[in-house]
C-alpha positions, 0 to 999 in steps of 0.5 A: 718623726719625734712631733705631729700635728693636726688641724681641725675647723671649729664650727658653730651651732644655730639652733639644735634637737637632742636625740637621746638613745642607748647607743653613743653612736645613735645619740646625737644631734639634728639642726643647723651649724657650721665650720668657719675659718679657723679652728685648731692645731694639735701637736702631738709627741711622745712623752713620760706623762700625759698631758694636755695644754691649750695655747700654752696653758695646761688643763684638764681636758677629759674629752680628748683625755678619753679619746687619747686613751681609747687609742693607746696606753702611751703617754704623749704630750698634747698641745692645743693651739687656737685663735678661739677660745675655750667654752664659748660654743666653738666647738672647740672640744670636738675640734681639739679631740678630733685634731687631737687624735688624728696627731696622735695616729700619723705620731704612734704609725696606728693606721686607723681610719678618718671613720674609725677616728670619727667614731673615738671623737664622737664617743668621747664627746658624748660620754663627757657631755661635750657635744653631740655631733660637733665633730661630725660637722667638722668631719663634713665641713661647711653649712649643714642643716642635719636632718638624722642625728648620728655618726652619718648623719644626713644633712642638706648642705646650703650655700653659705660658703665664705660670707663672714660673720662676727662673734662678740665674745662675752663669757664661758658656758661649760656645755656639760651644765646644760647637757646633764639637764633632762628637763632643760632638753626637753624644753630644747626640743620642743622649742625646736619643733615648734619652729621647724616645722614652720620652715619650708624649702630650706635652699631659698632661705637666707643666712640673715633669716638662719640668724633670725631663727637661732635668736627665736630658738635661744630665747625661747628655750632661755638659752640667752642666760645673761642681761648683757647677752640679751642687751647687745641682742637687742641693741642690734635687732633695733638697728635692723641687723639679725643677732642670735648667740652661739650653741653653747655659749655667751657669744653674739653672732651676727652678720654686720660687724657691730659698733658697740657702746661697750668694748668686747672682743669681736672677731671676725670669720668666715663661713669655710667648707674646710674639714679635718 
């Protein structure tokens, strides 16, 4: 075939710990996130120059730009299809490779393996700073606490599967800002010890208490960078509905659907068990 495709989830991170080692494949993330219900499409064909387009625009995309180079010297034209949009912490650089090169391997007959795919995505994000374990979580699907960081990561899976949630979408992070900062990973990491090694018997918890958790992980490690973030937040909390915001990004995330005084875009999803 002249075209292929590929899908993969997107997925969302509640709270996180950065693990930093010398081996990409050992640096990585532990903490709480999960794939939701919708994701992206790639499709993918041979042609004279590379390039990459996302829902019909074309951009600069080093992170799947890497990954398509670390598995051919072809050039191929990438388009990129999703209901999300871009930088606003859906995962979306790990989802957009991964779906990326899964195309790319059915197109060019390669024969690689989900594994050996993994290892390209997981590489290609840590090296541009894009995440770090994103795409480990599509690869497993659905609500994951990652208790080791890497590309096997070991996790305890909990039982949210299709409840539905609500993002209110604000403006873009660009995740590599935050990533680059040794200081602000500190600060990220010690926020994240403080509060889990308060929780116990994880399986007992509820979503609305994950919620909780992420809001006072984020603010306390001045993730919540803008006023109007901060402002929804608590307009929701005083009416009693847990609100925390997407790792990376200047999204609300909350488990009722919000009236809000102000109109911003709100979508609604589902918790999914769906991987690539």
């Amino acid at each position: 075939m002249t075209l292929q495709k590929a899908y993969c989830p997107a997925s969302i991170t509640l709270i996180f710990k950065v693990h930093p080692d010398g081996d990409p494949f050992k640096m990585g993330s532990t903490g709480i996130g999960f794939t939701i219900d919708k994701g992206v499409i790639a499709l993918v064909k041979k042609s004279k120059h590379t390039t990459i387009e996302f829902n019909g625009n074309k951009i600069n995309f080093p992170t799947v730009l890497w990954a398509i180079n670390k598995l051919t010297n072809q050039s191929v034209s990438v388009k990129l299809d999703s209901p999300l949009p871009l930088g606003f912490g859906f995962g979306l650089s790990g989802a957009s490779t991964l779906a990326s090169i899964h195309a790319l391997n059915k197109l060019l007959k390669l024969n690689k393996t989900n594994r050996q795919l993994l290892q390209i995505a997981y590489q290609a994000e840590v090296t541009n700073k894009t995440g770090l374990g994103t795409v480990t979580t599509q690869n497993i699907g659905g609500f994951l606490f990652k208790t080791t960081p890497g590309l096997q990561p070991e996790f305890i899976r909990l039982p949210f599967i299709n409840k539905k949630i609500y993002a209110v979408i604000i403006s873009k992070i660009e995740t590599p800002e935050i990533l680059k900062s040794n200081t602000k990973i500190d600060a990220i990491n010690a926020v994240f010890d403080k509060y889990l090694s308060t929780v116990t018997d994880f399986r007992s918890k509820t979503l609305e208490f994950f919620f909780d958790l992420g809001y006072s992980f984020a603010n306390e490690a001045k993730l919540i960078r803008q006023a109007k973030t901060r402002r929804i937040i608590h307009e929701l909390q005083k009416k009693g509905i847990p609100a925390t915001i997407t790792m990376l990004g200047n999204v609300v995330l909350t488990t009722v659907k919000p009236k809000l005084d102000i109109r911003y875009k709100i979508l609604e999803l589902k918790i999914s068990d769906t991987r690539i």
